[in-house]
Structure formats: structure tokens, C-alpha cells
C-alpha positions as CSV (number, residue, x, y, z in Angstrom):
1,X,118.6,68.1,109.0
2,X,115.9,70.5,108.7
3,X,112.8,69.9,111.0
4,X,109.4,69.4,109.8
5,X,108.0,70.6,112.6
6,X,109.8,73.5,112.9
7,X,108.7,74.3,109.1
8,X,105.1,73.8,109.5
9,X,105.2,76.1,113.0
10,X,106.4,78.7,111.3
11,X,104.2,78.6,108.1
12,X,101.0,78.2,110.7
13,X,102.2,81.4,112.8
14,X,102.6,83.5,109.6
15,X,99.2,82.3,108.6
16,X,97.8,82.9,111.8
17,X,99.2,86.9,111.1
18,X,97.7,86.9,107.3
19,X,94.2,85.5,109.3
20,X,94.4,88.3,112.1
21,X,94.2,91.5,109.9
22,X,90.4,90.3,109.1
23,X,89.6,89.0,112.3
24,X,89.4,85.0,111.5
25,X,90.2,84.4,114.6
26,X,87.7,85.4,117.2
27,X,85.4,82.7,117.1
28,X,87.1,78.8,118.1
29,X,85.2,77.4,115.4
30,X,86.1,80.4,112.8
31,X,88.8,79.0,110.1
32,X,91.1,81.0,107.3
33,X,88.4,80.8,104.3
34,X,91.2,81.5,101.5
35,X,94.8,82.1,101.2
36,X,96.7,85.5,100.7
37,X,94.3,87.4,102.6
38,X,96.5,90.4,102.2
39,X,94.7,91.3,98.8
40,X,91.5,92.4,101.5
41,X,93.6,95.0,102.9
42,X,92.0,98.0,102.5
43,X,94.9,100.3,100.6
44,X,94.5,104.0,100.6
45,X,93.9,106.6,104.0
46,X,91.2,108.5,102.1
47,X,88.6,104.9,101.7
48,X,89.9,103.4,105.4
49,X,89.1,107.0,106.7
50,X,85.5,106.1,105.5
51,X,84.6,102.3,107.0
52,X,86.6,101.0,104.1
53,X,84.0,101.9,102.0
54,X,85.0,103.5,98.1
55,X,83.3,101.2,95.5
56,X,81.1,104.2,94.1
57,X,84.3,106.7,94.9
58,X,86.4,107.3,91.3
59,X,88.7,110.8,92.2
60,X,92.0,108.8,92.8
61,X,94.2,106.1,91.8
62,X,93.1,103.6,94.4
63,X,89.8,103.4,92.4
64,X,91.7,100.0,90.7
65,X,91.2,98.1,93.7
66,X,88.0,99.3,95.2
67,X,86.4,99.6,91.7
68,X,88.0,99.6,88.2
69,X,85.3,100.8,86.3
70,X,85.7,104.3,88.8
71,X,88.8,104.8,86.7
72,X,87.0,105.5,83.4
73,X,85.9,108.8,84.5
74,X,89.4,110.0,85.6
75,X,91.5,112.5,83.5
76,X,95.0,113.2,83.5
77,X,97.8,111.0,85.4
78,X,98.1,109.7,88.7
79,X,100.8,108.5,91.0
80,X,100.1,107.5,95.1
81,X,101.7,106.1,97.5
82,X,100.6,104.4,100.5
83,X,102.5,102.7,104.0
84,X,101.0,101.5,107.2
85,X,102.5,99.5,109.9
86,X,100.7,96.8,110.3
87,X,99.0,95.4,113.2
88,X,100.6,97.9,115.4
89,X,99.8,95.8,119.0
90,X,102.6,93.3,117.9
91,X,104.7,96.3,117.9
92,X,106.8,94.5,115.2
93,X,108.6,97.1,113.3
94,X,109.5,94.6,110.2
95,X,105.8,93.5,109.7
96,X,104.0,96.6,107.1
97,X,102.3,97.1,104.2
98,X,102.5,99.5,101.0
99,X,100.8,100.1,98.1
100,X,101.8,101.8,94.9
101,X,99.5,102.9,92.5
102,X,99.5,104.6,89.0
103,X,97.0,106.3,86.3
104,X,96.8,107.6,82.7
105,X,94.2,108.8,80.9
106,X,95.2,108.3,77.5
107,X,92.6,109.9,74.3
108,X,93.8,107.6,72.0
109,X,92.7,104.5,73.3
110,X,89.6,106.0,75.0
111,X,90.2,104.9,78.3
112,X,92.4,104.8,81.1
113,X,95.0,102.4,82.2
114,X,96.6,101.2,85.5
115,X,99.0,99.8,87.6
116,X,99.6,99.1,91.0
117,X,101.8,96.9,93.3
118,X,100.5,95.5,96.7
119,X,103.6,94.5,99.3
120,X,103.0,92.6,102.5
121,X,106.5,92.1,104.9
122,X,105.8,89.5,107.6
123,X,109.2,89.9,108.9
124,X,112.7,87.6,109.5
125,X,112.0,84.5,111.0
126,X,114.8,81.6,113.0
127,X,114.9,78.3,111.6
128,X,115.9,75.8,114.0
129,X,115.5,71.8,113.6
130,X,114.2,69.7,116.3
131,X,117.9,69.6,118.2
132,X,117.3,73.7,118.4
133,X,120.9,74.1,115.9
134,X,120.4,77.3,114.5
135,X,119.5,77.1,110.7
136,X,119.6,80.4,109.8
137,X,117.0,83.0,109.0
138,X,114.2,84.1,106.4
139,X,112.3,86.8,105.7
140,X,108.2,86.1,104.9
141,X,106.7,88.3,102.5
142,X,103.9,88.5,100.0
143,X,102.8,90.6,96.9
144,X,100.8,91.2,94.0
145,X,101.3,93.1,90.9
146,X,98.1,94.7,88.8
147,X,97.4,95.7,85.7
148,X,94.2,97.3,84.0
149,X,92.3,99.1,81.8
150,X,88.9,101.1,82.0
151,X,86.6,102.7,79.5
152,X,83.3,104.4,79.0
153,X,80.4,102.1,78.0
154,X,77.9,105.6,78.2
155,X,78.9,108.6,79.3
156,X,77.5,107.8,82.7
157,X,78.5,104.2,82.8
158,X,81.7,103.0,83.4
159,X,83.8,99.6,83.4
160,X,87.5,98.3,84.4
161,X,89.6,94.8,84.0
162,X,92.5,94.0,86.1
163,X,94.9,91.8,85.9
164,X,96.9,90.7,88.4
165,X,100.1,88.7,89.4
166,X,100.2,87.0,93.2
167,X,103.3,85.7,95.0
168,X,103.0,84.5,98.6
169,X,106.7,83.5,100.2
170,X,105.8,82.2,103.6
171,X,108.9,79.4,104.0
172,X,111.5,79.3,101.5
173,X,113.0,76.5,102.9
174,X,112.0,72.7,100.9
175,X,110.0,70.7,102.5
176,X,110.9,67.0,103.6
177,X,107.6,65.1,102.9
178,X,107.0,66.7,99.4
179,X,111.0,67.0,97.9
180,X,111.4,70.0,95.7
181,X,108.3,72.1,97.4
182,X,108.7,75.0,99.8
183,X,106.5,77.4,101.3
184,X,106.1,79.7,98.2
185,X,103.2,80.1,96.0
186,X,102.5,82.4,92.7
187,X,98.8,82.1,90.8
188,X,97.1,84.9,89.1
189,X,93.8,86.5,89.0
190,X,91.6,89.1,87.4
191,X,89.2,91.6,88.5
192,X,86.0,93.2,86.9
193,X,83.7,96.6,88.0
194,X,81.4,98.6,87.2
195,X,80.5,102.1,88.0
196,X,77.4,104.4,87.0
197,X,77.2,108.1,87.9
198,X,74.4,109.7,86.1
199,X,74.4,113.1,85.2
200,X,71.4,113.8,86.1
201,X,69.1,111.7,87.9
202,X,65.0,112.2,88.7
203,X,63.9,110.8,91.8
204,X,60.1,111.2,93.1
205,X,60.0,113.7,95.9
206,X,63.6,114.6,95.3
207,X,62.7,115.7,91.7
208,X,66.1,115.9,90.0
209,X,69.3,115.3,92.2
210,X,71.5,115.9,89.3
211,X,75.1,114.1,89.5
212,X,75.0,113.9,93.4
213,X,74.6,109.7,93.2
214,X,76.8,106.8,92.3
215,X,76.7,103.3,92.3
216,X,79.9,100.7,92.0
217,X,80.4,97.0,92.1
218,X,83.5,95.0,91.8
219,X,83.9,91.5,91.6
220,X,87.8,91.1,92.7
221,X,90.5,87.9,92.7
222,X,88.8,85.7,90.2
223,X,91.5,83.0,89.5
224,X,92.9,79.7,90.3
225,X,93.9,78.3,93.1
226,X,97.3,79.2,95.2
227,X,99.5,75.3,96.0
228,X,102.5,75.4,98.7
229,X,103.1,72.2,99.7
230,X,100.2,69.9,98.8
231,X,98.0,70.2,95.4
232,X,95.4,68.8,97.6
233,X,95.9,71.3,100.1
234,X,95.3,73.9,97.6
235,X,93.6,77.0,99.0
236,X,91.4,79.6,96.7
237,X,92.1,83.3,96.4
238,X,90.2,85.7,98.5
239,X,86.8,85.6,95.4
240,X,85.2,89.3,96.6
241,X,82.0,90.8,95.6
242,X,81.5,94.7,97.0
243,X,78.4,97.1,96.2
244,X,79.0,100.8,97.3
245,X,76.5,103.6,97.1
246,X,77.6,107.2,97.4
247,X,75.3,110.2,97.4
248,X,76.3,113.6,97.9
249,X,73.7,115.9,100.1
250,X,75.9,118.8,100.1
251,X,77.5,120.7,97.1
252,X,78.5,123.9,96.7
253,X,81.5,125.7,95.6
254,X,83.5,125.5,99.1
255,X,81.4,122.7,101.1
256,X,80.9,119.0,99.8
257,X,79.3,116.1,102.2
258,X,79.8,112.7,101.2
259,X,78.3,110.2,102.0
260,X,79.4,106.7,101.3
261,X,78.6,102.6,102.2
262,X,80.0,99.2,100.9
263,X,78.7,95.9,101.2
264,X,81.5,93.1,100.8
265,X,81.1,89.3,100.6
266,X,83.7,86.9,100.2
267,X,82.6,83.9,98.0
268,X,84.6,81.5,98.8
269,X,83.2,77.6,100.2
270,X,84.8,75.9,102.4
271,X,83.8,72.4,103.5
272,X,84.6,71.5,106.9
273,X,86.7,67.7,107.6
274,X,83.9,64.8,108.8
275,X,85.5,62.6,111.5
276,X,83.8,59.9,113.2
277,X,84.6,59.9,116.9
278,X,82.7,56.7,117.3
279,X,85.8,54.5,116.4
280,X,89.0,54.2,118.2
281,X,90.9,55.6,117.1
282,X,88.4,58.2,115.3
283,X,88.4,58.1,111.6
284,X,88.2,60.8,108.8
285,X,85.1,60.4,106.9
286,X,86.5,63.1,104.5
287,X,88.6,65.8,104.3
288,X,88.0,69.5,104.3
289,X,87.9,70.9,100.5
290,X,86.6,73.9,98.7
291,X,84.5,74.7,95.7
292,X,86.1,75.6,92.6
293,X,85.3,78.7,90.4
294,X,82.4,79.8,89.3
295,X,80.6,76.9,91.3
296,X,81.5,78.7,94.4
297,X,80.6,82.4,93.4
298,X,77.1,80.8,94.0
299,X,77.4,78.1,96.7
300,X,79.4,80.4,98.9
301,X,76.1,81.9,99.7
302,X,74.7,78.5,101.3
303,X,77.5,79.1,104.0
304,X,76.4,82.1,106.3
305,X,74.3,83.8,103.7
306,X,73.8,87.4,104.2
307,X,75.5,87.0,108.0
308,X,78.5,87.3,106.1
309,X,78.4,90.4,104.0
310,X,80.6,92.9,105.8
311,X,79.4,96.8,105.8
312,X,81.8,99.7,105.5
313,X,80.3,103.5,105.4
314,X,81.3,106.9,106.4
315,X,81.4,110.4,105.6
316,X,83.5,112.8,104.0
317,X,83.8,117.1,104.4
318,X,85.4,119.4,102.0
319,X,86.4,122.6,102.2
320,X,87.8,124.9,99.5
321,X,87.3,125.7,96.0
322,X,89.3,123.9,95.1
323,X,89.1,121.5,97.3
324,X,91.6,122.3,100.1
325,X,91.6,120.1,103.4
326,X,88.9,117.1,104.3
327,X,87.6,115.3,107.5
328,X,86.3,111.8,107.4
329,X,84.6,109.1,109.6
330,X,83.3,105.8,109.1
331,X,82.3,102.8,111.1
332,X,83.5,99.0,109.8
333,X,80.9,96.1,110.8
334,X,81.1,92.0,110.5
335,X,78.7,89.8,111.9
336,X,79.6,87.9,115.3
337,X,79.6,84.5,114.1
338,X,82.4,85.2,110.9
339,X,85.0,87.7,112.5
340,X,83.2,90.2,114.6
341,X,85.7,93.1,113.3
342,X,83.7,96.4,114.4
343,X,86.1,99.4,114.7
344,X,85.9,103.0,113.4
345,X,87.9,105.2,112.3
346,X,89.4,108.9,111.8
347,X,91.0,110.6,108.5
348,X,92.0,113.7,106.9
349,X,93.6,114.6,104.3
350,X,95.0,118.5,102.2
351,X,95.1,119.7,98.4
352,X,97.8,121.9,97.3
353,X,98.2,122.3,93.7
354,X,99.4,119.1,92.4
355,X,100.0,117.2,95.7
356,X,97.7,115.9,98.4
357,X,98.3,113.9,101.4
358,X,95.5,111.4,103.6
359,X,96.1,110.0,106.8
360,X,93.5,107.3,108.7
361,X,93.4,106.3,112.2
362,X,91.9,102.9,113.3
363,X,90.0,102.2,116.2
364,X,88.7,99.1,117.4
365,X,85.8,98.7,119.4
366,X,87.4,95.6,120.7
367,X,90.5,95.9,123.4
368,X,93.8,94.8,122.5
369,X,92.5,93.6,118.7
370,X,95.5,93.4,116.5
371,X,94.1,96.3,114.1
372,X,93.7,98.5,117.0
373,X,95.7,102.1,116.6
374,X,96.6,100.8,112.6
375,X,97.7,104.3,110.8
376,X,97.5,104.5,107.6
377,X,99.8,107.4,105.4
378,X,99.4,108.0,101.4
379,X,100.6,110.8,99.5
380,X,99.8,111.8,95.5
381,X,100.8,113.4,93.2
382,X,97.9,114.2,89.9
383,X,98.6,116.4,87.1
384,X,97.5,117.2,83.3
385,X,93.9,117.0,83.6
386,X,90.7,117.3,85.8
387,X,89.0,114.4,87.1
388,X,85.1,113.9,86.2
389,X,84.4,114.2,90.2
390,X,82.2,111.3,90.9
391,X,82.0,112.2,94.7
């Protein structure tokens, strides 16, 4: 006989893994906000080189998930790959993360289109019931399959849809007090951004700064909710709103300067459970729930407010015409009170012909935080056609 126990034990350790990787744990009173936290993961070296900042960035194929609408001004096809171990102080060498990624300009349809698959691998797990007989094992894993499209509205505006497929495979085993339901979930979401890099742009003082600015926003994991067990215990996706700003204060034929910055909010609301200790034994006055979509796009904000938009920025060097090698830094902040994630971190990355590799390094201001030391490794290769560099 299979133990409940055991079942839910292992379900709350993987959980308390997906929480880790963006800090949910740091504060007692701090709780998971949504499920498959995964889809947060920042995915490419080049952006987690910069604070996890690339919203207003559109040169590579990683622009579906920081911003769709960055895609429209790309030319030619795309294809990138990305692998990190993740949260290296568990020194677990079966727990990583990769990202694929693919674009195509295509004339005909006056746009571009994409597709991309997110893979999270929480490792093999023992299943033992409550007389410790060895059940056998099962691997945990989660991932997400996306699908868009992105076209010019003006030749300085441009916008992106995703579409994307979620499965979450924490315990495959059934459970015993819901027959027929295990610890596996599927839902789907979409994703919608916008990006405008004028070609020229006027500023008082500043007279004109020509196409040295961009702005991006991205509203990401707009869908149903994600059932394991429990319809009741349903939890939403990870509902994200992020605003980047790049500018460029250097430009010339072998030296660029970037400089970028992101501001992320998750909108998601969470009610906390209401027990009355006054009664023996104590009694639940409710039960914990969350607001459905699009009530909670707006309520979410009456929870935290502006404590808990995170900020991502950094900066970015170029050398070479064309572009030949780059150095990066950026600095990741989250308020205290909802996660307290501050790190910074390292990248570079090289150009050759049709190829180019990015590497990031993590480093947490925190000791011994599970994100600490997290490389990140992505390699591309772009041919037939030039981007429209936005940055």
C-alpha cells in the first residue's frame, strides 16, 4: 500500500525546490504565490548576464520570453540553445534546466514566428510507504512548450502573442484520498508584448538621440489554473507583468554601451487561511484561495503594492565591427518582505560569423543561497538576414 504521507512529503519537497529558485522562502511568513514557478526562470546567459533584465532587448531568439513584440524587428532565422545546472549548492547533478529556442522571419506573412521549449528536471525520487518497503522510484520534471507570432504595427512599434503549453509531473504515483489523481498537472497559457524603438527620437537637452532608446512590456502566463490533486486546491500560473527600458549612450562602429533595466510584478492574489485560535480545538474560519483572471491582474496590487515589483538592470560592452566579443554586469533586487533575492552577476559572450556563445555567472549577496554560483551556458546559431539592432 502506498503511503499518503510519503506522497505528500515528496510533492512538498519538490515544491519547496520550484519555491527556492525565486527566493519564497526567506521570510517564515512568505508562501509559494503560484504554481510552476519554473516559467520565471530567467532563460538565456546574455539577459541573466544583465540583472535579468531584456524586455526592451530584441537581437536574439530569447526575445519570446522576455518580450514577444522584440521579435518583429528580427530578420533572418534563429536557433539557441541554453543549459544551466540549477541551484548549484544542492550539488545535485540530476536537477537542471534548458531552454530551446527558435526564429523565422518570414516576408510573406509579414512577421516573424517562434518556438521555444522550457525543461525543468527535479531529479529521481524513492517512494517508500509508511512500513519504509521500497516502492520504487520516479523522476520529477516540468515543461512548457511555446508558440508565437510577431509583427510590425509601425515601423517603430512592435507586438508578439505566445502561446503556450504547461506540464508539471511532480508525483506520478495516484493518490489515495482523490482515486484516479496523481501529482501531474497540464493547463495552458498565452503571452502578450509590446516593444517601441523609434528611429529617431527628440528629447529636450538631448536634441535628437536617434534610435539609441527602447521601451518593452510583456504581460506573460495569462491562463487558467494548474489542478493536481484537489480542484479546490487549484493554484494560478505565475500572471507576470515586466517594463524594460534600454538606452544606448555609446555607438560607434566598434564600441556599443548598453544600458538596460526591468521592472517585474507578479499578479497573482493570494488570500491567506483565517483560523480562530479562540476555540479548542481552533477552527478554520476559511480557507486560503486566490483570485481568478483578470480580477487578479488588478487586486494583486492591494497585496504588497509596489514592495513587490522586482528590478533587474545591467550593462553591456561591445567590441568589434561586427560585433565580436561582449562583457556584461547587472545587479537583481527584491524587496525584504517578498523574497529578498539580491545577487549580481557576470557574463560574456563572442561572434563569429554565424555562431555566438554567452555564458552568466551568479552571485548572491546572500551566503549559501541556493542560486548562489548558478552558471548559465547558451550557444546560437543566426543566419539569412540582419537583425534591425534594437540595442
Amino acid at each position: 500500500m502506498k503511503s499518503i504521507r510519503t506522497g505528500k512529503t515528496v510533492i512538498f519537497a519538490l515544491i519547496l525546490l520550484s519555491l527556492m529558485q525565486f527566493g519564497a522562502l526567506n521570510k517564515l511568513n512568505a508562501q509559494g504565490e503560484s504554481a510552476v514557478p519554473f516559467l520565471l526562470i530567467a532563460p538565456n546567459a546574455r539577459a541573466d548576464g544583465m540583472g535579468e533584465a531584456g524586455a526592451a532587448l530584441s537581437d536574439d531568439g530569447s526575445a519570446a520570453y522576455w518580450n514577444p513584440g522584440g521579435l518583429a524587428f528580427e530578420k533572418g532565422q534563429e536557433v539557441s540553445i541554453t543549459h544551466s545546472n540549477w541551484l548549484p549548492q544542492f550539488q545535485l547533478s540530476d536537477l537542471f534546466y534548458e531552454y530551446f529556442a527558435y526564429r523565422n522571419h518570414i516576408e510573406a506573412i509579414r512577421g516573424t514566428i517562434s518556438a521555444s521549449v522550457i525543461y525543468l528536471n527535479l531529479g529521481e525520487f524513492n517512494r517508500r510507504d509508511e512500513f519504509n518497503n521500497d516502492l520504487g522510484n520516479f523522476k520529477a520534471f516540468e515543461f512548457a512548450i511555446t508558440g508565437g507570432y510577431a509583427t510590425k504595427i509601425t515601423n517603430d512599434l512592435g507586438i508578439g502573442i505566445n502561446l503556450r503549453y504547461i506540464h508539471s509531473s511532480l508525483d506520478p504515483s495516484e493518490s489515495q484520498d482523490q482515486p484516479g489523481r496523481k501529482g501531474v498537472a497540464s493547463t495552458v497559457s498565452f503571452d502578450i508584448g509590446t516593444l517601441w524603438h523609434p528611429s529617431r527620437l527628440v528629447l529636450p537637452g538631448l536634441g535628437d538621440i536617434e534610435d539609441r532608446f527602447s521601451i518593452g512590456m510583456n504581460l506573460s502566463n495569462l491562463g487558467p489554473k494548474l489542478t493536481y490533486i484537489q480542484a479546490a486546491q487549484a493554484d494560478p500560473l505565475p500572471t507576470n507583468l515586466r517594463l524594460g527600458l534600454a538606452i544606448r549612450p555609446l555607438k560607434t562602429d566598434y564600441n556599443n554601451i548598453t544600458w538596460v533595466i526591468d521592472f517585474s510584478r507578479l499578479l497573482v492574489r493570494r488570500y491567506p487561511q483565517i483560523v480562530d485560535s479562540s476555540q479548542t480545538p481552533p477552527v478554520i474560519v476559511r480557507e486560503s484561495y486566490v483570485d481568478n483572471l483578470p480580477k487578479s491582474l488588478f487586486t494583486a496590487w492591494e497585496s504588497g503594492g509596489l514592495k513587490k515589483v522586482t528590478i533587474g538592470t545591467g550593462l553591456e560592452y561591445w567590441y568589434g565591427k561586427p560585433k565580436l566579443f561582449a562583457i556584461r554586469w547587472g545587479y537583481f533586487y527584491e524587496h525584504p518582505q517578498y523574497g529578498n533575492r539580491k545577487f549580481m552577476t557576470f557574463g560574456a559572450g563572442i561572434r563569429w560569423d554565424i555562431f555566438g556563445f554567452d555564458f552568466s555567472y551568479l552571485s548572491a549577496i546572500e551566503e549559501n543561497h541556493p542560486l548562489s554560483e548558478t552558471l548559465r551556458f547558451t550557444l546560437l546559431i543566426r543566419w539569412g538576414g540582419e537583425e534591425e539592432e534594437v540595442q
